[in-house]
py3Dmol code that shows the C-alpha trace and the ligand (Angstrom):
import py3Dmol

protein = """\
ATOM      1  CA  UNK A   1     -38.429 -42.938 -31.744  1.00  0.00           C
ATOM      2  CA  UNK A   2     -38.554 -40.099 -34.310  1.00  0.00           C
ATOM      3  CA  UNK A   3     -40.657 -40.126 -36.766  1.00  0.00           C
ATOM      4  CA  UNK A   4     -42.116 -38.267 -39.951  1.00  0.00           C
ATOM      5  CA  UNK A   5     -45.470 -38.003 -41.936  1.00  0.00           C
ATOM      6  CA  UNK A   6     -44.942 -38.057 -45.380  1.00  0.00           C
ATOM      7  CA  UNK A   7     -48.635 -37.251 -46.287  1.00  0.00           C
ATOM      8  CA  UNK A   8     -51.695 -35.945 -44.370  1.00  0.00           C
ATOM      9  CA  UNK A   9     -54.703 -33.798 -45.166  1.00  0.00           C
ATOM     10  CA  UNK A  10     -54.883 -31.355 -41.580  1.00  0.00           C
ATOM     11  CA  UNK A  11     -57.660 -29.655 -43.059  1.00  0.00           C
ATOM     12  CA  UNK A  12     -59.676 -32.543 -43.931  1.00  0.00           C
ATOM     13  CA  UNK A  13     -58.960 -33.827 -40.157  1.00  0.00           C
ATOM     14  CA  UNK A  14     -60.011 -30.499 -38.615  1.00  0.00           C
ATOM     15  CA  UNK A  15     -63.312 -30.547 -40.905  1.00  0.00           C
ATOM     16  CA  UNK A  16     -64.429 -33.883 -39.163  1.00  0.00           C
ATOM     17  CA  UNK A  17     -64.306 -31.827 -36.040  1.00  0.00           C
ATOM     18  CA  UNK A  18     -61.041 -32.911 -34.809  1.00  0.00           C
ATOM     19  CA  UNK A  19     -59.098 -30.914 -32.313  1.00  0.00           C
ATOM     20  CA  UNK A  20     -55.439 -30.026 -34.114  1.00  0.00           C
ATOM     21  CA  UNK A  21     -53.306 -27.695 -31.864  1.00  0.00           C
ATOM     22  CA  UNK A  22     -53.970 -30.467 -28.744  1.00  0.00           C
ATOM     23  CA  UNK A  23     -52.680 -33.338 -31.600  1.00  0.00           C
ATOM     24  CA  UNK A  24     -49.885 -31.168 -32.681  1.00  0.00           C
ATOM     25  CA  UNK A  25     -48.690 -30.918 -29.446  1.00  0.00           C
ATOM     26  CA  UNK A  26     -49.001 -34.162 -28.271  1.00  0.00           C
ATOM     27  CA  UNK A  27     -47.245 -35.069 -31.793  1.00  0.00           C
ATOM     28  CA  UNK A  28     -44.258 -32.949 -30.687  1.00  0.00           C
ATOM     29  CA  UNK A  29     -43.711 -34.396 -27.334  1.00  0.00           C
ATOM     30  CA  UNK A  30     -43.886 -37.610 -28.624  1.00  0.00           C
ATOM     31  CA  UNK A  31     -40.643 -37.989 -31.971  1.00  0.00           C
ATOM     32  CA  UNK A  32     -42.755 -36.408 -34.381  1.00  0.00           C
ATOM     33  CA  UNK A  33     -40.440 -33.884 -36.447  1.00  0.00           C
ATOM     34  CA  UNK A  34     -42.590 -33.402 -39.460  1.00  0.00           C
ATOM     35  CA  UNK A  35     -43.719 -33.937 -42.416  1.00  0.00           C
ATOM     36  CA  UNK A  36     -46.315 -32.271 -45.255  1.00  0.00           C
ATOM     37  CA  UNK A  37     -49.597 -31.075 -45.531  1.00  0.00           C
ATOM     38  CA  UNK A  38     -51.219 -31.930 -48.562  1.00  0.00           C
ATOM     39  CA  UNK A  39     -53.279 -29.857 -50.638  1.00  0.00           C
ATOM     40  CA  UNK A  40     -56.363 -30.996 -53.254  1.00  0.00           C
ATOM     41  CA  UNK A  41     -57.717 -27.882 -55.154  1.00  0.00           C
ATOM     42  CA  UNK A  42     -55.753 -24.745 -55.510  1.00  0.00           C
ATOM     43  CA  UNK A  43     -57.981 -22.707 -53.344  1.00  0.00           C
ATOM     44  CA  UNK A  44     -57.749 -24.430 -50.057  1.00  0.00           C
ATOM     45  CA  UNK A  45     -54.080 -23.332 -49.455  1.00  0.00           C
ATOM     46  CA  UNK A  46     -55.913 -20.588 -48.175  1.00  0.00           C
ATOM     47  CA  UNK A  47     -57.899 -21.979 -45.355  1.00  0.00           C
ATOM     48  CA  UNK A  48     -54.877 -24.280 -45.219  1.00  0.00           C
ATOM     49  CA  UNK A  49     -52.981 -21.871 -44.694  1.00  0.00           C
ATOM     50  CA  UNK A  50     -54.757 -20.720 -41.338  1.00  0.00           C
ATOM     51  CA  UNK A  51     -53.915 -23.764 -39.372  1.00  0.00           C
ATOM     52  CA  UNK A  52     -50.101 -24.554 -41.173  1.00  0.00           C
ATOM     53  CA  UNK A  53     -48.898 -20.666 -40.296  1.00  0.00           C
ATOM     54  CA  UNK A  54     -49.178 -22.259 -36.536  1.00  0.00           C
ATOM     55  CA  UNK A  55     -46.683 -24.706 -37.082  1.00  0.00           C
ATOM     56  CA  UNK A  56     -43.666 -23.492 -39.541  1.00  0.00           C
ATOM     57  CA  UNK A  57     -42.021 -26.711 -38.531  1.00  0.00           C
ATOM     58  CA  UNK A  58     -44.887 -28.848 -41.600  1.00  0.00           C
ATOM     59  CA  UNK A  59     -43.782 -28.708 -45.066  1.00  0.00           C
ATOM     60  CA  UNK A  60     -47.111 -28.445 -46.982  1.00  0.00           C
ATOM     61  CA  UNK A  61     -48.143 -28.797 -51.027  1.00  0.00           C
ATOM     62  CA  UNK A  62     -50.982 -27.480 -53.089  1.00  0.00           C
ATOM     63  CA  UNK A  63     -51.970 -28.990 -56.222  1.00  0.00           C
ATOM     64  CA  UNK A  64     -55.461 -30.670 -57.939  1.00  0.00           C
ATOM     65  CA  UNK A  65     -56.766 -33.884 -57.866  1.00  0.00           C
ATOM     66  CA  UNK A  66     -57.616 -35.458 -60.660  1.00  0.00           C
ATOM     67  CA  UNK A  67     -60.965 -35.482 -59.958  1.00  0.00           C
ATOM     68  CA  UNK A  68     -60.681 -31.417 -61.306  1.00  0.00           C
ATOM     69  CA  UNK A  69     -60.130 -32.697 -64.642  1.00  0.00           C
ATOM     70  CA  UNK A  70     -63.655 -32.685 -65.170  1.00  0.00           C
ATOM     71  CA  UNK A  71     -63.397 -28.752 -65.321  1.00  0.00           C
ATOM     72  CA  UNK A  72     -64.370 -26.961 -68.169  1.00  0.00           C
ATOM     73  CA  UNK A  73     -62.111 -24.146 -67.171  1.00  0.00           C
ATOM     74  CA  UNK A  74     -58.813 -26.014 -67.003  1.00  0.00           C
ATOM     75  CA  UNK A  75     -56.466 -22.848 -67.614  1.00  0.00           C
ATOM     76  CA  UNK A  76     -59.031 -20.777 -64.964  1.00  0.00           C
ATOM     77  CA  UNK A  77     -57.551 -23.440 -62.328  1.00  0.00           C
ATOM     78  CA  UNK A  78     -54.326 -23.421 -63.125  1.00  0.00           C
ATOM     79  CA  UNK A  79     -54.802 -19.666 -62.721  1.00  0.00           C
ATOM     80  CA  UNK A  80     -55.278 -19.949 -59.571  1.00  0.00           C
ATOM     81  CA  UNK A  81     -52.740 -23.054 -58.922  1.00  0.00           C
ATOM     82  CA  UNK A  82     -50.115 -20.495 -60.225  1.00  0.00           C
ATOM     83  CA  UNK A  83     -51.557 -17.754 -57.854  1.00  0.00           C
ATOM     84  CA  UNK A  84     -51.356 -19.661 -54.816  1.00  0.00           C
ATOM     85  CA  UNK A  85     -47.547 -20.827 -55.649  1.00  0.00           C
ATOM     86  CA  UNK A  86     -46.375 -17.524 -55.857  1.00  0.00           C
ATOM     87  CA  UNK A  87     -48.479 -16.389 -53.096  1.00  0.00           C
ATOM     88  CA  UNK A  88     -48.264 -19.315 -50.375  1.00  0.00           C
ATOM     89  CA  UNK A  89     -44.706 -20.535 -51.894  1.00  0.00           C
ATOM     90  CA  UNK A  90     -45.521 -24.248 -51.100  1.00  0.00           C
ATOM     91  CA  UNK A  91     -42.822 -27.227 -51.047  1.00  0.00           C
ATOM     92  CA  UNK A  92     -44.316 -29.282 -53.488  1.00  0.00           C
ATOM     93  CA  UNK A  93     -47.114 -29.862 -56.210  1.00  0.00           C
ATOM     94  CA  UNK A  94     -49.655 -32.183 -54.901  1.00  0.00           C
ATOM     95  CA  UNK A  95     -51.785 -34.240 -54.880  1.00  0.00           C
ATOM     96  CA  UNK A  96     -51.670 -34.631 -58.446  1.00  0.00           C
ATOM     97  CA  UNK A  97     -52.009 -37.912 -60.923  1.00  0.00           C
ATOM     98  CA  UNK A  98     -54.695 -40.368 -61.994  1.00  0.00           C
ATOM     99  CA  UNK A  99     -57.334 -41.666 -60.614  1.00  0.00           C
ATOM    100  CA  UNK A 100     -59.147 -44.454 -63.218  1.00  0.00           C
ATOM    101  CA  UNK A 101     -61.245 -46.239 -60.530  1.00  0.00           C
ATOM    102  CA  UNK A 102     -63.642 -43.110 -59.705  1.00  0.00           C
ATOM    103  CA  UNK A 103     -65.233 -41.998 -62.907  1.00  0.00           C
ATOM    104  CA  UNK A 104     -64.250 -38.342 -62.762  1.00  0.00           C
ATOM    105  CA  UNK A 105     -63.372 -37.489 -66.358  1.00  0.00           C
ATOM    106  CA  UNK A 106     -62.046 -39.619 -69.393  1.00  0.00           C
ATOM    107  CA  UNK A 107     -58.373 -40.711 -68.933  1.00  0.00           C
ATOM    108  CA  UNK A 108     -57.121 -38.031 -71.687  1.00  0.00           C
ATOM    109  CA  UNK A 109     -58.082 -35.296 -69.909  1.00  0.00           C
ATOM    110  CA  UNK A 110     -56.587 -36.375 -66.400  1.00  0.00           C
ATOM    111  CA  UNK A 111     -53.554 -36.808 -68.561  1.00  0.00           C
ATOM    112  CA  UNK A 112     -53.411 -33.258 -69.889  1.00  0.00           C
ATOM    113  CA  UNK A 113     -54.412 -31.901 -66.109  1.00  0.00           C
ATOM    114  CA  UNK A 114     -51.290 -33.818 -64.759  1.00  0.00           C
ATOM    115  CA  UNK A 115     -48.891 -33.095 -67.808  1.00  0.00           C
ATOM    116  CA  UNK A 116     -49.797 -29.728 -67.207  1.00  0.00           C
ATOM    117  CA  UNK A 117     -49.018 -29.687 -63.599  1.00  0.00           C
ATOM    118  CA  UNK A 118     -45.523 -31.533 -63.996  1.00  0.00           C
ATOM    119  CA  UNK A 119     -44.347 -28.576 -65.648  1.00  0.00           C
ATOM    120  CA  UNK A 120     -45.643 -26.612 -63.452  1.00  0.00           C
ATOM    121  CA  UNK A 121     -43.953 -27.983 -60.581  1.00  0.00           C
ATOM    122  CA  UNK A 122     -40.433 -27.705 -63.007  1.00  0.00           C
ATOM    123  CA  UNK A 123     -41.493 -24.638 -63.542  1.00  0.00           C
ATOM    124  CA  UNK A 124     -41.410 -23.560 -60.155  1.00  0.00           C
ATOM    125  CA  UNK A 125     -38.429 -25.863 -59.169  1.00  0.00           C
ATOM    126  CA  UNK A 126     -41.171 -28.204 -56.994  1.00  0.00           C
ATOM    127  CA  UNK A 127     -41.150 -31.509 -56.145  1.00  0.00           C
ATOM    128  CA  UNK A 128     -44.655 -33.815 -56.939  1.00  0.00           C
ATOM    129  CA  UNK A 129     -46.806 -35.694 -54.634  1.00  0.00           C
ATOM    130  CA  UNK A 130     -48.728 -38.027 -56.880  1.00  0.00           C
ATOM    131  CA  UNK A 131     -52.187 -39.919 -56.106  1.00  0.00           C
ATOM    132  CA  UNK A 132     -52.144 -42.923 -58.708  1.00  0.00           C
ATOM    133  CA  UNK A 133     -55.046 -45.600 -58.859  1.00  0.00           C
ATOM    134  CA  UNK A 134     -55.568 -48.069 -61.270  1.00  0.00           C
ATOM    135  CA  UNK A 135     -53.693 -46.455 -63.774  1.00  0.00           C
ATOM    136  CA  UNK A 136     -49.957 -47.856 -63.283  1.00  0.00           C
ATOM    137  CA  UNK A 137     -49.173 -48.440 -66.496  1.00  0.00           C
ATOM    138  CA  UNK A 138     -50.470 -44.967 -67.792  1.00  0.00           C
ATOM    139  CA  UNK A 139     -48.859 -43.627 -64.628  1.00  0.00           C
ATOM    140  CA  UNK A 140     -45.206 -45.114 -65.238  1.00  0.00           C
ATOM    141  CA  UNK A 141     -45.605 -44.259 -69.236  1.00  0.00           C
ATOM    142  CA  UNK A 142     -46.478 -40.658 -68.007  1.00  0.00           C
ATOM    143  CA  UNK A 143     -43.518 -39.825 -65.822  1.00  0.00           C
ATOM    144  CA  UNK A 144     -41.095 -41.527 -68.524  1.00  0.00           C
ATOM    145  CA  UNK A 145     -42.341 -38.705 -70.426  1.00  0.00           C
ATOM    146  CA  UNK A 146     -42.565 -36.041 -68.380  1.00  0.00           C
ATOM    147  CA  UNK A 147     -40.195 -35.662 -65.948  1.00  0.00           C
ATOM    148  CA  UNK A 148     -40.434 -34.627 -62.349  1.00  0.00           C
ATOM    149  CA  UNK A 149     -37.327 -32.444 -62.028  1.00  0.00           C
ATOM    150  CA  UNK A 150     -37.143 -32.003 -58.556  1.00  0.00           C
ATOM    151  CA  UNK A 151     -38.285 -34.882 -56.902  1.00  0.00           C
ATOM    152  CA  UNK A 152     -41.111 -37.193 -57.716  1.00  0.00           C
ATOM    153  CA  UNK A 153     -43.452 -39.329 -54.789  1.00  0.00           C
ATOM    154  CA  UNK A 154     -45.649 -41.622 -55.241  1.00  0.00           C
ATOM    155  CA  UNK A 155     -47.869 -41.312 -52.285  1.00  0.00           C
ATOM    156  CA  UNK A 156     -50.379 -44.354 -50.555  1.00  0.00           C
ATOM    157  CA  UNK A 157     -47.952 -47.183 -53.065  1.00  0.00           C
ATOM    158  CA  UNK A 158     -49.860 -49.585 -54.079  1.00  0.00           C
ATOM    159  CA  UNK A 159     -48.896 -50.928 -57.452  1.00  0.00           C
ATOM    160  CA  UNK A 160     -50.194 -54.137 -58.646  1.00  0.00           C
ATOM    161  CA  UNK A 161     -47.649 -55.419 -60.872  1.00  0.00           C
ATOM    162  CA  UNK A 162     -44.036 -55.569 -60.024  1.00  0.00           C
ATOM    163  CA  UNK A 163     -43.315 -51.768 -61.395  1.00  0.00           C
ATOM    164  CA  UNK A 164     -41.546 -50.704 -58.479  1.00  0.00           C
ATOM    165  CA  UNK A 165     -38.366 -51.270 -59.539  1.00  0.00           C
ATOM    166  CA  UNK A 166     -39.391 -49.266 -63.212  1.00  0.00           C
ATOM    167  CA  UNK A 167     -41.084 -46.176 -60.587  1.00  0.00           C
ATOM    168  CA  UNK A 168     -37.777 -46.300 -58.806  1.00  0.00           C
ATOM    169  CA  UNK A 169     -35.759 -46.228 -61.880  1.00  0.00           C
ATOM    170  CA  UNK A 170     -37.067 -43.027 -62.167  1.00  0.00           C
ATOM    171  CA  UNK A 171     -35.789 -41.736 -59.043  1.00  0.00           C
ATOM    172  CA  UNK A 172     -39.032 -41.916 -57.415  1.00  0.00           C
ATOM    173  CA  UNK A 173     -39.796 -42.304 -53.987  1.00  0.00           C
ATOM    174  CA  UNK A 174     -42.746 -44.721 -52.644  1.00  0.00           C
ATOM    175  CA  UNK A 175     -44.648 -43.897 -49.721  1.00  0.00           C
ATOM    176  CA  UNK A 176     -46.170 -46.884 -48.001  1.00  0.00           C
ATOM    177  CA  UNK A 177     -49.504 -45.438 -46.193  1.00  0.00           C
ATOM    178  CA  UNK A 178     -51.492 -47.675 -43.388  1.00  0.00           C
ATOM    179  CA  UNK A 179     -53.473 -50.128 -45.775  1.00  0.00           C
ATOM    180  CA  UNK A 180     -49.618 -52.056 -46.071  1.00  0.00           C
ATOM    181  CA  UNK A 181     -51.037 -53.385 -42.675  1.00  0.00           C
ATOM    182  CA  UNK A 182     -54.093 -54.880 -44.227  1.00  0.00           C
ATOM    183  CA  UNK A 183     -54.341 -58.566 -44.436  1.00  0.00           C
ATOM    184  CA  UNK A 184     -55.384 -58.703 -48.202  1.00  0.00           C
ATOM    185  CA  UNK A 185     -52.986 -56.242 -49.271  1.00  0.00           C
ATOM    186  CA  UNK A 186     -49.923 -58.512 -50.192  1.00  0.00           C
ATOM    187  CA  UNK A 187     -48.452 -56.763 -53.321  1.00  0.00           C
ATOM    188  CA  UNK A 188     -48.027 -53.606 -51.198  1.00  0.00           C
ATOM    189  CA  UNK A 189     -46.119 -55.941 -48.451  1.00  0.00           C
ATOM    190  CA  UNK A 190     -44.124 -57.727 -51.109  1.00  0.00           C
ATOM    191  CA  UNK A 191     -42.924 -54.111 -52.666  1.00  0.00           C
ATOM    192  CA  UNK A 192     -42.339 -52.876 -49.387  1.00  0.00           C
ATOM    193  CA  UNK A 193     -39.553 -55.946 -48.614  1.00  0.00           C
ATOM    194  CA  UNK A 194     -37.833 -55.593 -51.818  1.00  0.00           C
ATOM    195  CA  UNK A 195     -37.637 -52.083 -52.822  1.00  0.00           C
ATOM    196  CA  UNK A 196     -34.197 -49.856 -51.806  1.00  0.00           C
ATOM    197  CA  UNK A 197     -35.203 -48.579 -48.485  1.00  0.00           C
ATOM    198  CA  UNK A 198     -33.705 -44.943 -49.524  1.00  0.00           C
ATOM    199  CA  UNK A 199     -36.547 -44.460 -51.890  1.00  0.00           C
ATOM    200  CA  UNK A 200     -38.898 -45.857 -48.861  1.00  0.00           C
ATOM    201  CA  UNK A 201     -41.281 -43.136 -47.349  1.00  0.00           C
ATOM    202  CA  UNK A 202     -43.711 -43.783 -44.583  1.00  0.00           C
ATOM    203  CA  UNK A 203     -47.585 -41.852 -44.476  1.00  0.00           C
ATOM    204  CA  UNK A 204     -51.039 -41.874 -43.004  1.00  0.00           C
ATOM    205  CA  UNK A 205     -53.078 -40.554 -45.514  1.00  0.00           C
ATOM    206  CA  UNK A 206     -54.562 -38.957 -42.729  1.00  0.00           C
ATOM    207  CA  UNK A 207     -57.827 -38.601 -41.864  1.00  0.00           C
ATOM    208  CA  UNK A 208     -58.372 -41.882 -44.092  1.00  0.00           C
ATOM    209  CA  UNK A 209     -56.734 -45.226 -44.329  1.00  0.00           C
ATOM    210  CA  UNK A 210     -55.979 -46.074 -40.522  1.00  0.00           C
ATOM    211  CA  UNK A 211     -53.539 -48.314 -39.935  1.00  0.00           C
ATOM    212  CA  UNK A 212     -54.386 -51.843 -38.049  1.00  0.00           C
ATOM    213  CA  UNK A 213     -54.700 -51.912 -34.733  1.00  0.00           C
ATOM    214  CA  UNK A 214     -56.973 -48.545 -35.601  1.00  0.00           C
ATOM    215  CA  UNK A 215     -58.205 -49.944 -38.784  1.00  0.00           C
ATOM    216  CA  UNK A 216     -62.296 -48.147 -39.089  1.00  0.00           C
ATOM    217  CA  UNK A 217     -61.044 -45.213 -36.868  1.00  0.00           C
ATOM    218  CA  UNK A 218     -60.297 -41.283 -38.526  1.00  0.00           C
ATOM    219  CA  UNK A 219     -56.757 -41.974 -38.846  1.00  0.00           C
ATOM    220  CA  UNK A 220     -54.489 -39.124 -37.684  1.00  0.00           C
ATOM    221  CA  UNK A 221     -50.365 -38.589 -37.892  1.00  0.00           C
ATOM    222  CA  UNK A 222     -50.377 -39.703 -34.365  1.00  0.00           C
ATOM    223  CA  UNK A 223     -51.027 -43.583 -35.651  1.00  0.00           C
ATOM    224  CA  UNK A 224     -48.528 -43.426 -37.667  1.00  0.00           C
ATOM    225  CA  UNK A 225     -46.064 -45.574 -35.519  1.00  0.00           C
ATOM    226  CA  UNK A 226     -48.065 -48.383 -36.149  1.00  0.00           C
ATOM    227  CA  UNK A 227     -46.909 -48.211 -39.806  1.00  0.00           C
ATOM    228  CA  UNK A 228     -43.321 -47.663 -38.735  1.00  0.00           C
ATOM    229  CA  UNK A 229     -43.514 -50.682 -36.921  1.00  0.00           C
ATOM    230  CA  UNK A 230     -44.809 -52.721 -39.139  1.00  0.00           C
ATOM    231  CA  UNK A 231     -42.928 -52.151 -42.217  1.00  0.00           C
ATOM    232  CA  UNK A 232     -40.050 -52.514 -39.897  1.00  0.00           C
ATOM    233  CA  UNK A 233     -40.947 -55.722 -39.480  1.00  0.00           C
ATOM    234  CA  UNK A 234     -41.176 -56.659 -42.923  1.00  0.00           C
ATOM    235  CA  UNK A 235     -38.001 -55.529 -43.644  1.00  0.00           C
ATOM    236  CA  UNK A 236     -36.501 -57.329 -40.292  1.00  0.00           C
ATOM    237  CA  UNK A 237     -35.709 -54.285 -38.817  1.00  0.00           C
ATOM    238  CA  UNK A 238     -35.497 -52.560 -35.809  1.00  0.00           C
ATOM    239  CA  UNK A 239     -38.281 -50.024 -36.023  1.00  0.00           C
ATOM    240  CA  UNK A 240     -35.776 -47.766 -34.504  1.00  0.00           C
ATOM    241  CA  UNK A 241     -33.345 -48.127 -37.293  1.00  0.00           C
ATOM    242  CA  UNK A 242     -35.719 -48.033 -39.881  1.00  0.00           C
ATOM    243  CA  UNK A 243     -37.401 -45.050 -39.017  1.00  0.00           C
ATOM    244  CA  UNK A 244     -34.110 -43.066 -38.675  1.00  0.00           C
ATOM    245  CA  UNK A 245     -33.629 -44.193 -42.738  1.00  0.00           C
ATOM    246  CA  UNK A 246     -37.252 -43.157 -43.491  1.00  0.00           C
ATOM    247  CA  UNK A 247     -36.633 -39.955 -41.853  1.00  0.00           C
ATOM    248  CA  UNK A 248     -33.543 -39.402 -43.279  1.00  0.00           C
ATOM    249  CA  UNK A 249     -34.983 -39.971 -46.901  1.00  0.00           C
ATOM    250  CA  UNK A 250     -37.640 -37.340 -46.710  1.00  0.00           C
ATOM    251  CA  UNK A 251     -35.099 -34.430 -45.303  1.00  0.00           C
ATOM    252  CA  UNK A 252     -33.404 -35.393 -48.588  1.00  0.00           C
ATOM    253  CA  UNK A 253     -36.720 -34.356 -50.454  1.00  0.00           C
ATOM    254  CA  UNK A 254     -37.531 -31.373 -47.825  1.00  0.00           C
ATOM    255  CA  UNK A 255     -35.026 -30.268 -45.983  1.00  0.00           C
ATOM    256  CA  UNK A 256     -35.962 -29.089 -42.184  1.00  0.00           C
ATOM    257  CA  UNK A 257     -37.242 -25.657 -42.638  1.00  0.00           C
ATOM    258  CA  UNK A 258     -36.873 -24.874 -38.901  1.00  0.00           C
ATOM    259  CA  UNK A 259     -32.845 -25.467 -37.082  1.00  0.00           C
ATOM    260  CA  UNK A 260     -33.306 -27.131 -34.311  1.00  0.00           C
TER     261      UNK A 260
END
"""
ligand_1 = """\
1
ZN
Zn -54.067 -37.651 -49.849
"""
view = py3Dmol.view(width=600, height=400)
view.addModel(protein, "pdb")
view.setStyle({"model": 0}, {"cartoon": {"style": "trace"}})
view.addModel(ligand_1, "xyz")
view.setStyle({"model": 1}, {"stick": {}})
view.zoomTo()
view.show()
């Protein structure tokens, strides 16, 4: 089976102590042809940068968090964002969006810090990764009004209402991370049978969120055919099958950057 990661944090993996070039290459002998490395502050593309320049096969972003908005220095940030674009030339803006359950600034001014970033990412002809909790309805009313040109993903889905089919409208693509394996997490099982499978993407959210049977453990990309599996399932597929369409769907967004 091939397979891709739609979403993982290597650094935050290799900070916890864990070993990457022996998971990379027991990744690569075992389907895994890619996926991206995503960024939260503008900075850490550097230090990022050390471990992706190893493996020009990983698509990676850099972008802030919306915990940042608490910043006095917005523009000083976005400085640097800007910096690091031209410098690093990333494949997407990310993760960016709005976080309401952690208290990290008042929901105006994680508006402006994403609003702001959307245009950077048109700016710059980027795609956008975007880390959304609680705040679907703010999230959906957002991206009405300010476009994603290039490409717009809605990473870890997890949407309480039935908005799917309004994100989708929008040509956006939901990622389905390991917590779709959870017993309690229904809604994210429901969207994940209904929704058109080529706007499906599959992540790990690595090194958090493992996937069930790993559920507790630091999840890494090398779980991630548990989630392939499963979602299969709930779409009464062959994982096979399915993960060919999954993979397909995110060479749409970021085409191979190595020919194989
Ligand atoms: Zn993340």
């Amino acid at each position: 089976m091939r397979y891709i990661d739609s979403h993982f944090h290597l650094h935050h993996l290799a900070e916890k102590g864990f070993e990457i070039p022996s998971m990379m290459q027991r990744l690569q002998s075992d389907g895994f042809i890619g996926g991206i490395d995503i960024g939260v502050d503008p900075l850490d593309m550097i230090k990022r940068y050390e471990v992706l320049k190893n493996y020009p096969f990983l698509h990676y972003s850099v972008g802030l968090y919306p915990s940042h908005a608490e910043t006095e220095s917005l523009h000083i940030i976005l400085d640097q964002l800007e910096d690091m674009i031209e410098k690093y030339s990333p494949h997407a803006i990310g993760e960016i969006g709005l976080d309401y359950h952690w208290d990290f600034s008042t929901p105006e001014r994680q508006q402006e810090l994403f609003i702001l970033q959307i245009q950077m990412a048109n700016k710059h002809k980027l795609p956008v990764i975007i880390h959304n909790r609680d705040a679907d309805h703010d999230m959906l009313k957002l991206l009405k009004e300010h476009r994603p040109e290039y490409g717009t993903i809605l990473h870890c889905y997890s949407v309480e209402d039935d908005l799917s089919k309004d994100f989708i409208a929008l040509d956006a693509y939901l990622s389905f991370a390991g917590n779709i394996t959870y017993k309690n997490n229904n809604h994210i099982q429901e969207a994940a049978k209904v929704i058109p499978i080529d706007h499906m993407l599959i992540e790990t959210d690595s090194p958090y969120l493992a996937p069930i049977p790993k559920r507790g453990k630091l999840n890494t990309p090398e779980f991630i055919p548990y989630t392939y599996e499963y979602t299969a399932g709930l779409r009464q597929m062959e994982t096979e099958a399915f993960s060919e369409i999954i993979c397909n769907n995110f060479k749409r967004i970021f085409p191979p950057l190595l020919k194989k």
